[in-house]
N, CA, C and O atoms as CSV, one atom per row, in Angstrom:
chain,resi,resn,atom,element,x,y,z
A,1,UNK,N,N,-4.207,81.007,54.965
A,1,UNK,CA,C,-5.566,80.948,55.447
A,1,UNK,C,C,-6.304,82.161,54.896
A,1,UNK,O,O,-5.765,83.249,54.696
A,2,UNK,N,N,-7.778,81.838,54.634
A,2,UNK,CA,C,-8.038,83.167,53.930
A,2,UNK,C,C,-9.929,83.229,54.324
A,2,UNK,O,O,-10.693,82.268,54.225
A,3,UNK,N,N,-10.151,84.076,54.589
A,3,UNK,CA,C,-11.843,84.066,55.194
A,3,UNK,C,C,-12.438,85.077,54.337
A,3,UNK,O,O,-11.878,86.149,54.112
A,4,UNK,N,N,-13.658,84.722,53.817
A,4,UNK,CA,C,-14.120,85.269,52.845
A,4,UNK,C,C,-14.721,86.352,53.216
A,4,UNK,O,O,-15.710,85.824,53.724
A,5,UNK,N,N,-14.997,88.245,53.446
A,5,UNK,CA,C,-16.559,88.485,53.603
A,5,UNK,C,C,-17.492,88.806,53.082
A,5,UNK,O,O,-18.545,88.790,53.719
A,6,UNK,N,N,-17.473,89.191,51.825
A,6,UNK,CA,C,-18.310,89.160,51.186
A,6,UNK,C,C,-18.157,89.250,49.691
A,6,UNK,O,O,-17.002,89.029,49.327
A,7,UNK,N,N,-18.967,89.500,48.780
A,7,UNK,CA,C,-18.029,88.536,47.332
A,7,UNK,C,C,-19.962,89.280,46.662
A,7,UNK,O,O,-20.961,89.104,47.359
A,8,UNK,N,N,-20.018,89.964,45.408
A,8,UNK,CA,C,-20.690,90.131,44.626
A,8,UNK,C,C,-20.999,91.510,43.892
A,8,UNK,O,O,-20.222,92.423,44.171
A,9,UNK,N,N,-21.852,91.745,43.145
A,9,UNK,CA,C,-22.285,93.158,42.936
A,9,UNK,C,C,-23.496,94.010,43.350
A,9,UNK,O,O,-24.714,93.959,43.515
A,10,UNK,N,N,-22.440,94.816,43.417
A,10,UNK,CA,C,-23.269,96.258,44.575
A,10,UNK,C,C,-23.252,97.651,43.458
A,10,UNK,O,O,-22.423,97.911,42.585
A,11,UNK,N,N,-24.518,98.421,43.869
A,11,UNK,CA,C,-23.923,99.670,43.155
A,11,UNK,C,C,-23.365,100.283,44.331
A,11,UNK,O,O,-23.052,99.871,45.447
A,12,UNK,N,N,-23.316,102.065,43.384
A,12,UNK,CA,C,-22.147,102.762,44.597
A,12,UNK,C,C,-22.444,102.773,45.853
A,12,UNK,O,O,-21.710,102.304,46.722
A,13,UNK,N,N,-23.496,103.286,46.047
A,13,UNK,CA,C,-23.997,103.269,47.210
A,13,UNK,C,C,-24.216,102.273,48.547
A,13,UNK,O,O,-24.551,102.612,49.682
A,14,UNK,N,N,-23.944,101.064,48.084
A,14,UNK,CA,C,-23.808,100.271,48.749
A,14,UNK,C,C,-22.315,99.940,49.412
A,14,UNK,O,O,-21.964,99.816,50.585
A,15,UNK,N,N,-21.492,99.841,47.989
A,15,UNK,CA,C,-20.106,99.540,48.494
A,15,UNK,C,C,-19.846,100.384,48.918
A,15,UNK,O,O,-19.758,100.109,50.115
A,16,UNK,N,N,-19.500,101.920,48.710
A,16,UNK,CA,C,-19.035,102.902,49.640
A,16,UNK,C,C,-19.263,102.761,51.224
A,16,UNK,O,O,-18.424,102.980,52.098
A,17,UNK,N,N,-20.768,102.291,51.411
A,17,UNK,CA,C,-21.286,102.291,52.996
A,17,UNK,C,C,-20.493,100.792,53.386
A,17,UNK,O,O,-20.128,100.852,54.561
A,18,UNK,N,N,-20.147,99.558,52.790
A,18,UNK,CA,C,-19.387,98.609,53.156
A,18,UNK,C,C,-17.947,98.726,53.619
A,18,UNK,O,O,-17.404,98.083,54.518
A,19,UNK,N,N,-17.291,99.918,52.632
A,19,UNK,CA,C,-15.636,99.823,52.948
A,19,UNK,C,C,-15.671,100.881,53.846
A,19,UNK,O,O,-14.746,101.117,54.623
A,20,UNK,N,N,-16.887,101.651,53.763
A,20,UNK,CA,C,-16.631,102.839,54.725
A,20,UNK,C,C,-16.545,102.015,56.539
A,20,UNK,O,O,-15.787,102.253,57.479
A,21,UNK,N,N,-17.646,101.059,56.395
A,21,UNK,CA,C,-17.124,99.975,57.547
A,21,UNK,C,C,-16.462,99.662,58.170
A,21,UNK,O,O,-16.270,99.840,59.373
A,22,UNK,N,N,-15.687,98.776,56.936
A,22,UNK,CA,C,-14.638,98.473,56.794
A,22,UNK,C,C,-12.830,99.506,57.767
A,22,UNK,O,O,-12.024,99.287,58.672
A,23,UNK,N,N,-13.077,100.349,56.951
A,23,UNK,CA,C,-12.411,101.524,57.132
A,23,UNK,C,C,-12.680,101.440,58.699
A,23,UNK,O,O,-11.981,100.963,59.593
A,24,UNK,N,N,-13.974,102.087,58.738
A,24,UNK,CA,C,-13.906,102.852,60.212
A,24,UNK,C,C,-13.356,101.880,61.157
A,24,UNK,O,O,-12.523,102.262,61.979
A,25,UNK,N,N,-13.878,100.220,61.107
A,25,UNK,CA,C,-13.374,99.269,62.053
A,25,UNK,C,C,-11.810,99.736,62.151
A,25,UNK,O,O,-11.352,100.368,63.103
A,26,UNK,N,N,-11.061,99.312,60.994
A,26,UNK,CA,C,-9.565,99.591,60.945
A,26,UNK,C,C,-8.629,100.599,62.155
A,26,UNK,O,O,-7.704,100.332,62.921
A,27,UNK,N,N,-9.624,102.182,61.773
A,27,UNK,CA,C,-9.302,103.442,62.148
A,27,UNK,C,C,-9.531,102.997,63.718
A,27,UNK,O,O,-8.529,102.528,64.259
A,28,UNK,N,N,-10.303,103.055,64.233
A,28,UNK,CA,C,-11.179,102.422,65.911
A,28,UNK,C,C,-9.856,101.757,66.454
A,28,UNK,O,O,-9.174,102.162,67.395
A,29,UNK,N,N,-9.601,100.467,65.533
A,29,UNK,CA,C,-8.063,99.491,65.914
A,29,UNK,C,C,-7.215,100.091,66.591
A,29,UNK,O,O,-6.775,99.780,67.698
A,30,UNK,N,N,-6.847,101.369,65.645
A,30,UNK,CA,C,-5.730,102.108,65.869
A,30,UNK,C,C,-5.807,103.397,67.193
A,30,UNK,O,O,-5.064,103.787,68.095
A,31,UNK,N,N,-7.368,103.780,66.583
A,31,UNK,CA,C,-7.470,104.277,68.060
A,31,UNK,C,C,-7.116,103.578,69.015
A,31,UNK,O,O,-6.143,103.864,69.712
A,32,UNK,N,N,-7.696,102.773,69.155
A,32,UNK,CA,C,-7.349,101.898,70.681
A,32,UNK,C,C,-5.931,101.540,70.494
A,32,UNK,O,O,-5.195,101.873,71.423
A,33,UNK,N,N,-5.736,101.323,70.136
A,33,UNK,CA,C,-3.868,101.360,70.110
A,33,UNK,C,C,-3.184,102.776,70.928
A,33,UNK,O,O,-2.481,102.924,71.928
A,34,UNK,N,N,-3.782,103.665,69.949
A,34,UNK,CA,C,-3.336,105.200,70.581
A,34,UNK,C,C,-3.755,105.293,71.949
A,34,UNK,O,O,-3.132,106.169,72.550
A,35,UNK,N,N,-4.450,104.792,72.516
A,35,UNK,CA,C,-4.991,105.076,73.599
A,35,UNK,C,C,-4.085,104.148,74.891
A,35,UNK,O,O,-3.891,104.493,76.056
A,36,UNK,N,N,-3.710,103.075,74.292
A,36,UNK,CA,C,-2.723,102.675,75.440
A,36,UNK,C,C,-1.004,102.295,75.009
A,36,UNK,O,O,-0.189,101.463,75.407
A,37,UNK,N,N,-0.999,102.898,74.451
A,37,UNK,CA,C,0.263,103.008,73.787
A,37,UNK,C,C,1.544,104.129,74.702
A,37,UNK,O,O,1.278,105.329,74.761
A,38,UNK,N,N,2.760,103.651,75.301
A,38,UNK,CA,C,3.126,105.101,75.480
A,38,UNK,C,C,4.099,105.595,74.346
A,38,UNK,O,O,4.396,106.789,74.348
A,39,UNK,N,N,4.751,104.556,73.131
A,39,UNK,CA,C,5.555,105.055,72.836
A,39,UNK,C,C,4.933,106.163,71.803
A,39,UNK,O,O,3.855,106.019,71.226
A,40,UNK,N,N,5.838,107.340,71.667
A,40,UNK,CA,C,5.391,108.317,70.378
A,40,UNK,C,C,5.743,107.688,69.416
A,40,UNK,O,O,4.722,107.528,68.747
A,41,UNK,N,N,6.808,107.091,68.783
A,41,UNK,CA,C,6.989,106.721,67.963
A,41,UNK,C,C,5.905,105.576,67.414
A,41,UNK,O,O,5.589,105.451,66.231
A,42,UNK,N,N,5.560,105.023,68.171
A,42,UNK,CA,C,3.814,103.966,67.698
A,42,UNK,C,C,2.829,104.778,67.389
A,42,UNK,O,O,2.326,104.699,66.268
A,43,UNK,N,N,2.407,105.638,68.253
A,43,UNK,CA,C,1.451,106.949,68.029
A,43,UNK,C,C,1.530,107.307,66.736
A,43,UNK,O,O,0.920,106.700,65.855
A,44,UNK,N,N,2.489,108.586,66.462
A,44,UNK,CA,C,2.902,108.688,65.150
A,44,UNK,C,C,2.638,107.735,64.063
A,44,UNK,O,O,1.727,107.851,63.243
A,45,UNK,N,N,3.317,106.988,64.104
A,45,UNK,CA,C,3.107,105.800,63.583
A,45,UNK,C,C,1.608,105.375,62.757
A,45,UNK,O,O,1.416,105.062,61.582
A,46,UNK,N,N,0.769,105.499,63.788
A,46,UNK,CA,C,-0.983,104.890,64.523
A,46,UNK,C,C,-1.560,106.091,63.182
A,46,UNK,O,O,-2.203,105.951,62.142
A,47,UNK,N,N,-0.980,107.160,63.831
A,47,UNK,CA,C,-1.648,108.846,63.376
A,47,UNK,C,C,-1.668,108.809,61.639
A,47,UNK,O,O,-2.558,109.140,60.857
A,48,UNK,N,N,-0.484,108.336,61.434
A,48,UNK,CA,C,-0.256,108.572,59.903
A,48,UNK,C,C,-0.927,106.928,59.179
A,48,UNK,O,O,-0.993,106.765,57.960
A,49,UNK,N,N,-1.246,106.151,59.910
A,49,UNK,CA,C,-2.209,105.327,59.369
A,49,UNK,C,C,-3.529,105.428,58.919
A,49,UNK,O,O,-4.131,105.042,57.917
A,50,UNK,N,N,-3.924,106.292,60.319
A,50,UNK,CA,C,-4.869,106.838,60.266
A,50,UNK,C,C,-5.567,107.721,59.107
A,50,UNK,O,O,-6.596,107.632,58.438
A,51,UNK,N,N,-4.492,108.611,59.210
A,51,UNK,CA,C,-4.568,109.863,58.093
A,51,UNK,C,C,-4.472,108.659,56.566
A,51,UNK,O,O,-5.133,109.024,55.594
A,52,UNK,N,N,-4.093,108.017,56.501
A,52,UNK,CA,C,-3.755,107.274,55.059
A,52,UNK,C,C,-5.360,106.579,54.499
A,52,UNK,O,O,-5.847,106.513,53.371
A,53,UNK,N,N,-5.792,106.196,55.638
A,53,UNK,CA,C,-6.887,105.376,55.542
A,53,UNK,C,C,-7.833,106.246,55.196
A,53,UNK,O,O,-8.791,105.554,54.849
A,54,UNK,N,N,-8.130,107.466,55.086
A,54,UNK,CA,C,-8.661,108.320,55.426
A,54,UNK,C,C,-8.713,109.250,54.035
A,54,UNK,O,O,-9.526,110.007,53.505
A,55,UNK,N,N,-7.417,108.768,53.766
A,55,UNK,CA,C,-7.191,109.895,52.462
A,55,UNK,C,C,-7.554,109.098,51.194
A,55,UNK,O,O,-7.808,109.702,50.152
A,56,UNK,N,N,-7.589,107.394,51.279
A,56,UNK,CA,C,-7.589,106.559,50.576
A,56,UNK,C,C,-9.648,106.396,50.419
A,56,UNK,O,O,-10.403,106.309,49.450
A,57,UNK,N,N,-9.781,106.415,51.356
A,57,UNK,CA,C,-11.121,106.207,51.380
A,57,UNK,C,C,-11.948,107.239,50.661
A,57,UNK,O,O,-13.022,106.970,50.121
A,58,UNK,N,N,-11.393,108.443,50.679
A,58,UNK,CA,C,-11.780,109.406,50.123
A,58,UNK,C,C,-11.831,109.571,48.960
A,58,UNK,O,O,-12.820,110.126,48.481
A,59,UNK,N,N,-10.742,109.123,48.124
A,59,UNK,CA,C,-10.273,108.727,46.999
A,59,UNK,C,C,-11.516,107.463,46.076
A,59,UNK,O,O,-12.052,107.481,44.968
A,60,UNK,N,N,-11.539,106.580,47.145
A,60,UNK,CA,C,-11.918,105.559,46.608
A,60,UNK,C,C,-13.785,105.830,46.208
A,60,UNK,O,O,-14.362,105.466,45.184
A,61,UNK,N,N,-14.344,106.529,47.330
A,61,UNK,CA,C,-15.703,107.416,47.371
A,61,UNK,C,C,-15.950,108.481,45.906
A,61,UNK,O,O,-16.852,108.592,45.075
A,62,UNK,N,N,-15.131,108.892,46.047
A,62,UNK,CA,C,-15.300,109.684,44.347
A,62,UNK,C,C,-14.954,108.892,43.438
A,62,UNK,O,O,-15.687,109.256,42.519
A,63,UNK,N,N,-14.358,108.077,43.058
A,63,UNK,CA,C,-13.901,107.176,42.250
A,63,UNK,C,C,-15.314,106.524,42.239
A,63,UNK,O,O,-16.004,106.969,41.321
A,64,UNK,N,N,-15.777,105.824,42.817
A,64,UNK,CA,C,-16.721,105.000,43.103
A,64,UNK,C,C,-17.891,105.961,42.916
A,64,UNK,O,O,-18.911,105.282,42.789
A,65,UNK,N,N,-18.085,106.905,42.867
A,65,UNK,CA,C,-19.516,107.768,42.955
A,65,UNK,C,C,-19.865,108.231,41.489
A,65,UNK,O,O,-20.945,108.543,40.986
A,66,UNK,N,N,-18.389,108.161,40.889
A,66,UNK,CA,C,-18.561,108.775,39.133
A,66,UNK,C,C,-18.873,107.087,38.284
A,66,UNK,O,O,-18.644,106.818,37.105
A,67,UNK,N,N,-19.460,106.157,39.374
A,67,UNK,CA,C,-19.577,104.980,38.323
A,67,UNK,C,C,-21.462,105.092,38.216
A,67,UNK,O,O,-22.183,105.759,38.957
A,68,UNK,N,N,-21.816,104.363,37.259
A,68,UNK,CA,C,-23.037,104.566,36.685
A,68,UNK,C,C,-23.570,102.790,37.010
A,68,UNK,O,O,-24.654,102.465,37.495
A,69,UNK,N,N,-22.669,102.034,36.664
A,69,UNK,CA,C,-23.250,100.700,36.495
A,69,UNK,C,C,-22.651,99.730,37.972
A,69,UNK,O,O,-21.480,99.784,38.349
A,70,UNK,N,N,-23.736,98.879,38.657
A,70,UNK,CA,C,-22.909,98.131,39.446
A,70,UNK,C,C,-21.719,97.285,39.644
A,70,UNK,O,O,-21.477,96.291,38.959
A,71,UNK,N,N,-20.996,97.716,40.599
A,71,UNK,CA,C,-19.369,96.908,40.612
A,71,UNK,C,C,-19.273,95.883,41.257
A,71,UNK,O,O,-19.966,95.690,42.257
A,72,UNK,N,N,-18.326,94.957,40.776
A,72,UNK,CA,C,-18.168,93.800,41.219
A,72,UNK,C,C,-17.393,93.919,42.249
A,72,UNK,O,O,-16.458,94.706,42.100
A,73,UNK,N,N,-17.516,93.173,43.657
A,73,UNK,CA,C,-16.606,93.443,44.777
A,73,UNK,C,C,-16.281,92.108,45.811
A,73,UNK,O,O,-17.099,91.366,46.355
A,74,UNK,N,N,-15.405,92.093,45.851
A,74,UNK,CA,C,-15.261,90.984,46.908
A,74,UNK,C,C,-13.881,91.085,48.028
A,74,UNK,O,O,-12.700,91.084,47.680
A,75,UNK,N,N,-14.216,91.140,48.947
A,75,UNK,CA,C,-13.355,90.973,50.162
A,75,UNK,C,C,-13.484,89.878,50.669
A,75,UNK,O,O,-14.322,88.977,50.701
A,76,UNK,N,N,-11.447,90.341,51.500
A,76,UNK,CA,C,-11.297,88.823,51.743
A,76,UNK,C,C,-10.132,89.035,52.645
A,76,UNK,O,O,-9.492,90.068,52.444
A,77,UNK,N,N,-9.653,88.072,53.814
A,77,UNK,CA,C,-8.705,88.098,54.833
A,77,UNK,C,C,-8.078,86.980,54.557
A,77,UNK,O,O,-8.373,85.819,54.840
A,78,UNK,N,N,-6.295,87.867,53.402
A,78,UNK,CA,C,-5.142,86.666,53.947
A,78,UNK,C,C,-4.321,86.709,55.090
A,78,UNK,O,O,-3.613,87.657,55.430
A,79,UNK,N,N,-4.472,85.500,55.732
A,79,UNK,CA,C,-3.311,85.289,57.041
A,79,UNK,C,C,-2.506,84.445,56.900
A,79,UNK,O,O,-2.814,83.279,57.145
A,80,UNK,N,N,-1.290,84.768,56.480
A,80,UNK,CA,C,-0.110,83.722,56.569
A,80,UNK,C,C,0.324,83.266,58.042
A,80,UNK,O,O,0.779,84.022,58.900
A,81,UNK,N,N,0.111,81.959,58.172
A,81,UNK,CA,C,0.743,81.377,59.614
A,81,UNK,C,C,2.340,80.609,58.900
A,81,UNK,O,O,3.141,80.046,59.645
C-alpha cells in the first residue's frame, strides 16, 4: 500500500520547510512515546532516533541550500500489510 504526499519541483527553500515538517512530525512521535514509555531501554532507543533525525536533517539542509536550480521531490508512504 503506498499514499502519495506530495510529488514535484520545489526550490530550496521550499523543500527544506517541507521535510523540516516532515521531520518535526516524526521527532513529536517519539516524543510522545518518551513520555509514556517506562522502559529505558525504549527511551534510549526514542533518544538516539531522535538525535539521528536531527543530524540527518541537518545534513540534508546544507546539501540542499548549496543547490542553485529547483529539485525534483516526491514523497511517499510504503506500508506492507
Amino acid at each position: 500500500m503506498e499514499l502519495d504526499l506530495f510529488q514535484g519541483r520545489f526550490d530550496a527553500k521550499e523543500c527544506v520547510a517541507m521535510v523540516r515538517e516532515l521531520v518535526a512530525l516524526q521527532i513529536k512521535f517519539h516524543e510522545r512515546k518518551i513520555a509514556t514509555v517506562l522502559s529505558e531501554e525504549d527511551i534510549k532507543f526514542r533518544e538516539k532516533c531522535i538525535k539521528d533525525l536531527q543530524a540527518q536533517l541537518q545534513q540534508f539542509t546544507q546539501q540542499l541550500q548549496q543547490k542553485e536550480s529547483p529539485s525534483h521531490v516526491k514523497a511517499s508512504l510504503h506500508v506492507s500489510i
